[in-house]
C-alpha positions as CSV (number, residue, x, y, z in Angstrom):
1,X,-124.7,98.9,244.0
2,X,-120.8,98.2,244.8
3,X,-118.1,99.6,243.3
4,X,-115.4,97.4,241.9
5,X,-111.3,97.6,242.0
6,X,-110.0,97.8,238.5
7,X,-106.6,99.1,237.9
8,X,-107.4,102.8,236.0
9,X,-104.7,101.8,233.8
10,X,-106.8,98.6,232.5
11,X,-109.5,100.9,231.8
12,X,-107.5,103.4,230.0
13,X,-105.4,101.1,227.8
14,X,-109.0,99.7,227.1
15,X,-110.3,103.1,226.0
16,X,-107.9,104.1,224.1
17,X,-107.6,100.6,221.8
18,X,-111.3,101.2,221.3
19,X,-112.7,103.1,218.3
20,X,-115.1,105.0,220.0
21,X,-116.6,108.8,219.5
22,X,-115.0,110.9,222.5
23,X,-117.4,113.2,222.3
24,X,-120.3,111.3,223.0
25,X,-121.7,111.4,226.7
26,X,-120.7,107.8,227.1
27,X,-117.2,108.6,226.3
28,X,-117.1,111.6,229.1
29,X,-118.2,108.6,232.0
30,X,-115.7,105.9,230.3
31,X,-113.2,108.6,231.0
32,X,-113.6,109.4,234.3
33,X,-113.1,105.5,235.1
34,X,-110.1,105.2,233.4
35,X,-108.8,108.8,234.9
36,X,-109.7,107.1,238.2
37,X,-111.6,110.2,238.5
38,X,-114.9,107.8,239.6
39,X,-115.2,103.9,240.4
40,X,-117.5,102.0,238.2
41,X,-120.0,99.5,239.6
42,X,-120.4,95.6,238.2
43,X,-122.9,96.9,235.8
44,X,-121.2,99.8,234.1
45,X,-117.8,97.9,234.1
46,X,-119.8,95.2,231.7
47,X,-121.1,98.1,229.4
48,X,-117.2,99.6,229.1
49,X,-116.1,96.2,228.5
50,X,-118.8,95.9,225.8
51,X,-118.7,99.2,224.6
52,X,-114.7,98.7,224.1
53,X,-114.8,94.8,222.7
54,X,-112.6,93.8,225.7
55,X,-113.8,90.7,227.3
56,X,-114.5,91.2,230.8
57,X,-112.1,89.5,232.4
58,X,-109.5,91.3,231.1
59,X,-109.9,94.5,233.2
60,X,-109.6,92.8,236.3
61,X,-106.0,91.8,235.3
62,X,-103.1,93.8,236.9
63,X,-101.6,95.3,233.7
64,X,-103.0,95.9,229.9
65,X,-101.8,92.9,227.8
66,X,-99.1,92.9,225.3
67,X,-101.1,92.6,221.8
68,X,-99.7,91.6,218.7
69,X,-101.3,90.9,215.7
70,X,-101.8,87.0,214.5
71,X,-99.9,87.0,211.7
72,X,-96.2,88.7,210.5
73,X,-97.1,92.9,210.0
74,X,-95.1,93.8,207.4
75,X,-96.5,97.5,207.7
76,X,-93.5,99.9,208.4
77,X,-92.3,103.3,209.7
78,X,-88.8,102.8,208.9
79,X,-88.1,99.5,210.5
80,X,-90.3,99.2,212.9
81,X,-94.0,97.9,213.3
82,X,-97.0,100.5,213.3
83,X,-98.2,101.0,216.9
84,X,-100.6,98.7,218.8
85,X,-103.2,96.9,216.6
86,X,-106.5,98.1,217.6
87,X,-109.6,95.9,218.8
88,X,-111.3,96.5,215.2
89,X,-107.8,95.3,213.2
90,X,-107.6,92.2,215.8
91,X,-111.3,91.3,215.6
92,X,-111.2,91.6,211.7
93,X,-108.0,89.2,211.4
94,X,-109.3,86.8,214.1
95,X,-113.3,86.8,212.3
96,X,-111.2,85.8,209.1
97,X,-109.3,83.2,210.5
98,X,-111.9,81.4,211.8
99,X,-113.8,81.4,208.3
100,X,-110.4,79.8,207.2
101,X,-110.6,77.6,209.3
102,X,-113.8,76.4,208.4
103,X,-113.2,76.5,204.8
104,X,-110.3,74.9,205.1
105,X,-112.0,72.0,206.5
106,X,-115.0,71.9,203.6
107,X,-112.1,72.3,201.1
108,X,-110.7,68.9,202.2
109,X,-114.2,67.3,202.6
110,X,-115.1,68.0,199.3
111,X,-111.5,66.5,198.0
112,X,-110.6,69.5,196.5
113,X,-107.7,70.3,195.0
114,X,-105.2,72.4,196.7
115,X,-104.5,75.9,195.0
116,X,-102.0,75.8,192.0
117,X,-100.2,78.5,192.4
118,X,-99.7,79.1,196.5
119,X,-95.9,79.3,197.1
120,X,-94.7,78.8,194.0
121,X,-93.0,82.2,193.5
122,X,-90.2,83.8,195.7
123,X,-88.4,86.8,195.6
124,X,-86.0,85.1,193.3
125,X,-88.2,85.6,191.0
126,X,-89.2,88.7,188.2
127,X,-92.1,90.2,189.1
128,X,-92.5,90.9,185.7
129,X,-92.9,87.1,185.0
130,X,-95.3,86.7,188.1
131,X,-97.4,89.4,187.1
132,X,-97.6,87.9,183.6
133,X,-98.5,84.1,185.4
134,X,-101.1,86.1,187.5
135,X,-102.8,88.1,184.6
136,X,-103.3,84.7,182.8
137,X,-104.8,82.8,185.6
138,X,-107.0,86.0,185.8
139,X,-107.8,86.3,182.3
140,X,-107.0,90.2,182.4
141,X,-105.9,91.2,179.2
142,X,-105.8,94.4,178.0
143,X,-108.7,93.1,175.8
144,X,-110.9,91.9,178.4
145,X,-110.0,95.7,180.2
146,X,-111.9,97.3,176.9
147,X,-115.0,95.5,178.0
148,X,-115.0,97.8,181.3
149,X,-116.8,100.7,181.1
150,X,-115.0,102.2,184.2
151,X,-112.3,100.4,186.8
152,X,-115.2,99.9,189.3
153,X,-116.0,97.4,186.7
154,X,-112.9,96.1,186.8
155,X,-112.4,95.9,190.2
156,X,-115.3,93.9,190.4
157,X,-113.7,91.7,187.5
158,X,-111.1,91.3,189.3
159,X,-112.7,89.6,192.6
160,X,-114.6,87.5,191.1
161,X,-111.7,86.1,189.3
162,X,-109.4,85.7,191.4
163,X,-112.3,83.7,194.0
164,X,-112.6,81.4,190.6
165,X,-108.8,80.5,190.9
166,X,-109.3,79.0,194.7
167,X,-108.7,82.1,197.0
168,X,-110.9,84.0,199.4
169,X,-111.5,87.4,198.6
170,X,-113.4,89.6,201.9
171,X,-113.8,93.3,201.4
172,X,-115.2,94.8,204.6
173,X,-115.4,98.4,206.2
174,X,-116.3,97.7,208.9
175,X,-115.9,94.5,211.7
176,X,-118.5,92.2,211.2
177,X,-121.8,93.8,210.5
178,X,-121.0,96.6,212.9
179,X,-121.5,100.0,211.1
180,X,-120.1,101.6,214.4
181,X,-116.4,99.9,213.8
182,X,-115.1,101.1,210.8
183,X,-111.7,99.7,209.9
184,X,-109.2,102.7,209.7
185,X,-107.2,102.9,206.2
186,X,-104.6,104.3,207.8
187,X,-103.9,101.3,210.1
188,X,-103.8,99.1,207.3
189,X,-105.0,98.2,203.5
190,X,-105.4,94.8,203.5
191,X,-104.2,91.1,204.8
192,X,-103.5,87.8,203.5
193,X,-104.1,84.6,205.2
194,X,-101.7,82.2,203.4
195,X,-103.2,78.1,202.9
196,X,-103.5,75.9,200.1
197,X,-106.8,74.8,200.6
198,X,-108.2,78.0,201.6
199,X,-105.9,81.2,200.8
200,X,-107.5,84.5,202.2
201,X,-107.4,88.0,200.6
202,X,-108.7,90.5,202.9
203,X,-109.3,94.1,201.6
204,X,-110.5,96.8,203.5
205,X,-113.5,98.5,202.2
206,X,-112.8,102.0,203.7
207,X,-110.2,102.5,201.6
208,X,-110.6,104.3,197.3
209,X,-112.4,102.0,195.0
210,X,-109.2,102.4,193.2
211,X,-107.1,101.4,196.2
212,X,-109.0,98.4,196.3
213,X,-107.8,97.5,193.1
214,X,-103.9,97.3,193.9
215,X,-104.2,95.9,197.6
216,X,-106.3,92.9,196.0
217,X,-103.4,92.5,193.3
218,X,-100.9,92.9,196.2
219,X,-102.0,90.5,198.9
220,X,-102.4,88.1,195.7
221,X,-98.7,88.5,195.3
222,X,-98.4,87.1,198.4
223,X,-100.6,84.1,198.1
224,X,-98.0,83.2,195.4
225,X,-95.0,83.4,198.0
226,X,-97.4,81.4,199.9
227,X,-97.2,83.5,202.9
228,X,-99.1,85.5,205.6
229,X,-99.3,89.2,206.8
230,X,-100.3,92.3,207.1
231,X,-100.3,95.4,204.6
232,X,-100.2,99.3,203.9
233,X,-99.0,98.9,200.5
234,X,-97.5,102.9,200.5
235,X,-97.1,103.6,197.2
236,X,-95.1,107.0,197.7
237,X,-92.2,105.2,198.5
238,X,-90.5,101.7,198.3
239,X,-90.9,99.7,201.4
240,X,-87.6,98.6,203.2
241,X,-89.1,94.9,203.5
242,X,-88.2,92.9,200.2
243,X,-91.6,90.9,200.2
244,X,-93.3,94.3,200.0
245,X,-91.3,95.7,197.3
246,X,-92.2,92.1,195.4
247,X,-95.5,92.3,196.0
248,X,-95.6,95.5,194.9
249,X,-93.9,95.8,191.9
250,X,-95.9,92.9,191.1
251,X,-99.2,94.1,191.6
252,X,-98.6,97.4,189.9
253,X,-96.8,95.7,186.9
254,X,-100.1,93.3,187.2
255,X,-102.7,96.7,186.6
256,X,-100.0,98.5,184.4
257,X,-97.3,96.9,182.4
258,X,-94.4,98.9,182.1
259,X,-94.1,97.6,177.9
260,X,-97.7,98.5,177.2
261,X,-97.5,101.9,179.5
262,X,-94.1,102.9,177.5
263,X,-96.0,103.0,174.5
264,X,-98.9,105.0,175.4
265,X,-97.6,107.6,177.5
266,X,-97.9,110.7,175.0
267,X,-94.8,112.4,177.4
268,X,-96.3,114.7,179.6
269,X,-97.1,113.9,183.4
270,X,-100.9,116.0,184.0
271,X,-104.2,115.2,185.3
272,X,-105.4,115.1,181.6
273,X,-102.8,112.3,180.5
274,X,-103.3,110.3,183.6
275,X,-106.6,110.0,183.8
276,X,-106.4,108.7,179.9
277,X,-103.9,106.3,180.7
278,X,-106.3,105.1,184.3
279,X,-109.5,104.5,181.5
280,X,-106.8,102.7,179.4
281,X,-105.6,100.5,182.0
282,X,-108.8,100.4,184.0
283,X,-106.6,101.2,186.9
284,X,-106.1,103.7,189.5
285,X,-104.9,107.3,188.7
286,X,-102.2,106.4,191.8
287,X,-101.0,103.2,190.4
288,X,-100.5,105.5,186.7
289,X,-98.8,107.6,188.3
290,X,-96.4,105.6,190.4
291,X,-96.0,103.5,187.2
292,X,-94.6,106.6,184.9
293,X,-92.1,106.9,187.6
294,X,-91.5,102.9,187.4
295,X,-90.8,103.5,183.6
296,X,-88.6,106.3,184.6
297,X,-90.4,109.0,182.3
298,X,-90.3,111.4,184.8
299,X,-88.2,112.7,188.0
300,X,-88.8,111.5,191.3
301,X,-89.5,115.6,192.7
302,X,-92.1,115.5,189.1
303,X,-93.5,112.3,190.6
304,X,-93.9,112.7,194.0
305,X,-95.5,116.3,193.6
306,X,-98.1,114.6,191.1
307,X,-99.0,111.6,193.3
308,X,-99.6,113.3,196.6
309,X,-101.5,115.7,195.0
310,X,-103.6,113.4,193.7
311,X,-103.7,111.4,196.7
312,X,-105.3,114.3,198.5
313,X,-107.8,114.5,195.8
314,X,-108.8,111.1,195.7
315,X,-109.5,111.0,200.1
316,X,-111.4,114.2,199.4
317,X,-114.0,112.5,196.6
318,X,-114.2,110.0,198.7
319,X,-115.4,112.0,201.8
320,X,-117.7,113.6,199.6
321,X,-119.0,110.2,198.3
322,X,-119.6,108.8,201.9
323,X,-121.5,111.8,203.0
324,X,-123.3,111.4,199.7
325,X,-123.7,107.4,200.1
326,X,-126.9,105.4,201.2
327,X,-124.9,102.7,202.4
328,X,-125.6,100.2,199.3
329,X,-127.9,96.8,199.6
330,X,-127.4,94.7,202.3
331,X,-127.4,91.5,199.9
332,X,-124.9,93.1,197.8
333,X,-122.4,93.9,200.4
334,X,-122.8,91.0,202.5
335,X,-121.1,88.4,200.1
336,X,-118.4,90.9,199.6
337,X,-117.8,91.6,203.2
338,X,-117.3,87.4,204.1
339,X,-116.7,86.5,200.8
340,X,-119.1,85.1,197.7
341,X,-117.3,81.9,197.9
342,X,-117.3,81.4,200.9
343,X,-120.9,82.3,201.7
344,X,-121.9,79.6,199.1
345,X,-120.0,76.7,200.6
346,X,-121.6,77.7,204.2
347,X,-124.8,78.0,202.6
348,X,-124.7,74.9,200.5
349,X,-123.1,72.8,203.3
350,X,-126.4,73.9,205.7
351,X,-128.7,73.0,203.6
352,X,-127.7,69.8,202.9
353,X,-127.4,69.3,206.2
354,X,-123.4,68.9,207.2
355,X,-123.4,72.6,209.4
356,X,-125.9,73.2,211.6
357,X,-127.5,76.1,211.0
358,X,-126.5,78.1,213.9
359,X,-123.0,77.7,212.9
360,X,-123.8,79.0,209.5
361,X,-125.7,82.3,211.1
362,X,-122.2,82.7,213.1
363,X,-120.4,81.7,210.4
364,X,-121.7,84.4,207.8
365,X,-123.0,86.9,210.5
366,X,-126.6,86.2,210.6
367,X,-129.4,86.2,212.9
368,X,-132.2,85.7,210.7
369,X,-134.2,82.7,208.7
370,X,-134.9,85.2,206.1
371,X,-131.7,86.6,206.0
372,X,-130.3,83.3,205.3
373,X,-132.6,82.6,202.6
374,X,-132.3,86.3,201.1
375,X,-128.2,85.8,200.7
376,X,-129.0,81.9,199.3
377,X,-131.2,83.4,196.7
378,X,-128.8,86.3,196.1
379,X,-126.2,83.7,195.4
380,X,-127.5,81.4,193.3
381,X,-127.9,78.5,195.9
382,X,-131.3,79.1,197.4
């Protein structure tokens, strides 16, 4: 079979966007192509442009495109952007916005009511007072907390009520239903697609439980300022973006306010008191921590010494836990992963006949009847 002329350079900006093993035997051949060590033929250049997510046109152009991601990236090194978005962080942002889209479009069918509360904050204002506005529309009350028997409770408290005040919420590991592209926590944390009809949260899955917890509360922050982008949420220090500090100091003063923290902090910064204070709060040991800092109880060499620490020890359990893991049931993860709102509208809307139902297998990442009918009965709306 003949060879074809690609650019090597194509090929290797290709490989290296892609999130793929290198020390597979596949990887070894994809190499020597982009090394320009060999020539691929028509037939393996279609399995490394599958095998990278690159459409195949692409590597027949005569330099890698400039990619930037969709919406404003307000994660920073200094000042500056972080790198070149990879294929999974691209795929995962555009699958979302074409959900929105489609929401956005049922929202208006169904004259609904656009979202209270999109843009109606700016960084004029307290974070304190947005925080309070944002545990009342969530009904999270410290007494509502004592009902948790752990913060994975909570957490899961917390996404269902905030999809019963209008907004998306998608927690996902990995793009689409494609265990083999894991999203990378540290490219990003989480997202926000900003609409009043159909506001987006977007948290990713591979990061702590815990972690979850404040990128949910943060990218909700910016659903108030009405407004897009991107997210690492780094606790360790404050962001030199102002939205991020907001959103931020929102969030954490959303899991653990300062006035309630002040008067249960028995004065000594350990693994002991924080954990007490994370069953309290049904929050994350992080967001304690970061918050007796807020309160300025302790020094900043005392805090940062305690939260890295702890930060290592949290990515550690959490290795072990995925080694550990089964992968959970697929009809409990799936409405997570494109939303439990969202996957009731889409099914609803098939089955009474206004989506066809092979825009609803797209749409929610299905291939099967029986699927279909599985997540339908999961939800409620079989």
């Amino acid at each position: 079979m003949s060879k074809v002329d690609v650019a090597p350079s194509i090929l290797r900006w290709a490989l290296d966007r892609a999130d793929l093993n290198p020390e597979t035997r596949r990887y070894a051949r994809f190499e020597q192509y982009a090394s320009g060590e060999k020539v691929p033929t028509v037939n393996q250049l279609e399995e490394f442009a599958a095998a990278t997510h690159v459409p195949f046109g692409y590597l027949f152009l005569p330099e890698p495109p400039k990619e930037e991601v969709p919406i404003p990236d307000y994660r920073t090194l200094g000042d500056a952007g972080v790198g070149e978005p990879s294929a999974n962080l691209l795929d995962v942002i555009y699958e979302a916005q074409m959900r929105q889209e489609w929401y956005r479009e049922y929202a208006r069918s169904q004259d609904a009511d656009p979202i209270e509360f999109f843009g109606s904050a700016s960084l004029n204002d307290s974070p304190l007072e947005v925080a309070e506005q944002i545990r009342a529309a969530l009904d999270f009350t410290m007494e509502r907390r004592g009902r948790f028997g752990t913060w994975e409770e909570s957490l899961r408290y917390l996404i269902d009520a905030v999809e019963d005040t209008g907004v998306l919420v998608m927690v996902s590991s990995v793009v689409g239903n494609n265990t083999h592209r894991s999203l990378s926590v540290d490219e990003f944390r989480g997202f926000t697609l900003g609409d009043p009809y159909a506001s987006v949260t977007f948290v990713n899955g591979a990061d702590t439980k815990s972690a979850q917890m404040f990128t949910l509360m943060h990218e909700l922050a910016h659903v108030w300022m009405g407004e897009s982008g991107i997210s690492d949420e780094d606790m360790k220090s404050p962001s030199k973006l102002a939205n991020e500090r907001w959103a931020n100091s929102v969030a954490a003063e959303v899991l653990v306010p300062l006035s309630e923290l002040r008067g249960e902090y028995q004065g000594s910064l350990n693994a002991a008191e924080v954990s007490r204070l994370a069953k309290h709060f049904k929050a994350s040991t992080l967001v304690v921590i970061r918050r007796i800092r807020d309160a300025q109880l302790v020094n900043w060499d005392t805090y940062i010494s305690h939260y890295r620490a702890e930060e290592t020890r949290l990515k550690e359990l959490a290795v072990k836990k995925k080694q550990q893991g089964s992968g959970g049931d697929y009809y409990n993860t799936r409405p997570l992963q494109v939303g439990q709102q969202f996957s009731r509208a889409v099914i609803v809307d098939a089955y009474e006949g206004r989506t066809l139902y092979r825009d609803a297998f797209r749409l929610l990442g299905t291939v099967k009847a029986s699927t279909f009918d599985g997540l339908a009965k999961k939800l409620g709306v079989a």
